[in-house]
N, C-alpha and C positions, 0 to 999 in steps of 0.2 A: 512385505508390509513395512511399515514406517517401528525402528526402535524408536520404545520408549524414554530410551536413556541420552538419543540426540535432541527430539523436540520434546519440549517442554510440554505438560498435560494442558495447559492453558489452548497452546496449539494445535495441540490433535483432535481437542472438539469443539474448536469453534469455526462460526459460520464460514470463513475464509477458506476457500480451496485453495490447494498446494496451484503451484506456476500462475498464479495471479499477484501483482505488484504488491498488494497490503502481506502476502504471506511472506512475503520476503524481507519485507519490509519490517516486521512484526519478528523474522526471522534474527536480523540483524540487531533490533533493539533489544530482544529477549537476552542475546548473547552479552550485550553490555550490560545488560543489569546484573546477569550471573560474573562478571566479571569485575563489577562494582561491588557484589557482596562482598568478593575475597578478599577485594585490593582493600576498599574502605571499612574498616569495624566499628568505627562510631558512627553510632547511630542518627544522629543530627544529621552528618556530610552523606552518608548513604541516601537518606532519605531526599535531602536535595539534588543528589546526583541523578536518583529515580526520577524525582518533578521534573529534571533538564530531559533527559531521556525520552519521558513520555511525551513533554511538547515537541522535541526535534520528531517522534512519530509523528503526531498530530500534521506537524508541520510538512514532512517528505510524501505523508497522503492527500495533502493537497496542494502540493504542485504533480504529484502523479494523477489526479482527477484531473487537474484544472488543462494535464497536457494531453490528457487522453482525449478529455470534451473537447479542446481548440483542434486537436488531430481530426476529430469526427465529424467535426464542422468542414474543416477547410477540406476534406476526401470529400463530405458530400456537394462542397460548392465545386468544386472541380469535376464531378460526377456529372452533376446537372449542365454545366457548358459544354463539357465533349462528348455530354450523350443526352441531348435535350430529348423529350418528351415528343410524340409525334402529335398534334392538334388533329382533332376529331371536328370533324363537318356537322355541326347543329341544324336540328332542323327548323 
């Protein structure tokens, strides 16, 4: 089962399944912020380090959408030309 002591509790119960882009994703920001507490102690530059953080998240989930949806698109347009649909004879 997953240590406690690697992923953060935030992680372990939120809606995100493990090997999906956001968990990883979420994976990687968590780590920076645990890394920002140590490095930075004032409280002002942490907290701004956090706001940079959280929008570079913001920001990595959507161009991971925006690359998933154009992928899904263009597999289905390419689906549909080399494997058209067979026309049925109306009556």
């Amino acid at each position: 089962m997953f240590s406690p002591y690697f992923y953060p509790p935030h992680l372990l119960f939120k809606e995100t399944t493990m090997f999906t882009p956001d968990f990883y994703i979420d994976l990687l920001q968590t780590s920076k912020k645990m890394t920002t507490n140590q490095v930075y102690k004032d409280a002002v530059l942490n907290k701004a380090c956090h706001a940079f953080i959280d929008a570079q998240s913001v920001f990595a989930k959507m161009l991971v959408k925006n690359t998933i949806d154009i992928t899904a698109h263009s597999v289905d347009s390419y689906t549909k030309i080399f494997f058209p649909k067979e026309k049925t004879a109306t009556a």
